[in-house]
N, C-alpha and C positions, 0 to 999 in steps of 0.2 A: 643285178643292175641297181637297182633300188640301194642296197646295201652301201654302193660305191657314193651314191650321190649322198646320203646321209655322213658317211667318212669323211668328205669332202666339203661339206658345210661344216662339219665338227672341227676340221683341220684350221678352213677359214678362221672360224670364227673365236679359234685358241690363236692365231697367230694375230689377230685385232684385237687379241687383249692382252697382247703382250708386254713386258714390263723391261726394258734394258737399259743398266747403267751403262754400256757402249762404253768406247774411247772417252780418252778424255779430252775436253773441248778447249780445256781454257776459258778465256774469258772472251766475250762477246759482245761488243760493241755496235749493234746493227739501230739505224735509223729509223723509223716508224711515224705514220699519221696518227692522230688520234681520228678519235670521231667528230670532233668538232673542226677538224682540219689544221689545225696545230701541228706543229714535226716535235716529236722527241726522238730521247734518243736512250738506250739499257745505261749507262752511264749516270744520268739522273738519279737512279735509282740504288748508287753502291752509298753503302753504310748499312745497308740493312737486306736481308732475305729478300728473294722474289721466288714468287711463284707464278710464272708465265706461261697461260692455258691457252692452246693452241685451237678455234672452235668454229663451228658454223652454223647455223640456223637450220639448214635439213640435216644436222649427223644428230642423230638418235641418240645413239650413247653420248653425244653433247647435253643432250636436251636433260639428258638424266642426270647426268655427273653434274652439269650446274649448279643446280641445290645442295649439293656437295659440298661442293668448294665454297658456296655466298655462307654453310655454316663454319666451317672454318676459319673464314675473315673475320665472323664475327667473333667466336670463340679467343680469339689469337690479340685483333682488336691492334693498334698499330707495331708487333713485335716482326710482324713479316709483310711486305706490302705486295698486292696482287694485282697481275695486270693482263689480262684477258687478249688475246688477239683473232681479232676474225679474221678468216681465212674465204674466200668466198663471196660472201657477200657483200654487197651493197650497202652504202651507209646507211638508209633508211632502213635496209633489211633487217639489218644488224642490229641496228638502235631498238629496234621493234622486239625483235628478239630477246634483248638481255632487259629490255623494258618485261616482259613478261615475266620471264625470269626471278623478275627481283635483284638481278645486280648491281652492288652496291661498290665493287672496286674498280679501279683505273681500266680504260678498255681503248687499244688500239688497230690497228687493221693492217695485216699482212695480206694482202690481195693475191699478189702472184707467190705466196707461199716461198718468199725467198731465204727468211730469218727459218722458218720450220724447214723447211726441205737444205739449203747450200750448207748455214750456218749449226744447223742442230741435227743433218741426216737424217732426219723422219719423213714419213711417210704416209703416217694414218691421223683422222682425227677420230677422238680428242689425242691431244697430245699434250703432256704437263712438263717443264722442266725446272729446275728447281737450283737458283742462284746462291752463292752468297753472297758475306756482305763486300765483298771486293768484285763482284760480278764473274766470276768461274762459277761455269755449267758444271753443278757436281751431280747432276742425275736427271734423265730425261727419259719419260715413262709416256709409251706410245701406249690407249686404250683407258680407260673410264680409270677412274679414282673414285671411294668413297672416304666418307670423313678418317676414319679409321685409317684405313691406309695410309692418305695424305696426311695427317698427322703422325703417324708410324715413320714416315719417309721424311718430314721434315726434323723429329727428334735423331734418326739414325744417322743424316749428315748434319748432327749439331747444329740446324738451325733453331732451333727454340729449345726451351728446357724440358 
């Protein structure tokens, strides 16, 4: 019995760090708040790379992977631009959240998780998807990223050199 419960958290917990290039999306045009109550919108953002992190204040593997990605903004420095979306929380929450953090890139708020879940078919957070510069979703990786990786995956769809 024991045995099965152990398989079964293992199973979980490979299928929450799962990584899929999935279908392909095209391009994606969804609307968005910022945190300051501003509307933008993914379109703003073609001419150059995005990397749009999908996050919350209570997801754990968030909390981790954050540091992650705020060193790769820097590293990168404005060749790809990053824009963080919470998913969840509350403005205050949220603010409080990437205030600890440390983060230093664009950050807007998907509430009812409609750009993650209608537009991009995901399902878990964190979730990273990864633009170019015409705004086609070329890769969308459900589960934590480190530097390595996220760097790994923006060199392999020719975003960066």
């Amino acid at each position: 019995m024991v045995r099965r419960g152990v398989l079964a958290v293992v199973l979980l917990a490979l299928m929450a760090c799962s990584s899929s290039s999935g279908p392909s999306f095209g391009v994606i045009d969804a609307p968005f708040k910022r945190f300051d109550g501003t509307t933008g919108t993914l379109a703003e953002y073609r001419g150059k790379p995005v990397v749009m992190n999908f996050f919350s204040s209570t997801c754990i593997p968030c909390q981790t992977e954050m540091p992650a990605l705020e060193k790769v903004h820097q590293n990168l420095g404005d060749q790809v631009t990053f824009l963080g979306m919470d998913v969840q929380d509350t403005v205050e929450g949220g603010q409080a959240f990437v205030k600890t953090v440390g983060i230093t890139w664009e950050l807007g708020r998907d509430p009812t998780a409609a750009i993650l879940q209608d537009q991009l078919k995901a399902t878990k957070l964190p979730t990273t998807a990864l633009l170019d510069r015409n705004g086609k979703v070329v890769l969308v990786h459900e589960g934590a990223l480190d530097v390595d990786k996220l760097t790994g995956e923006l060199r392999d769809h020719n975003l960066i050199q």
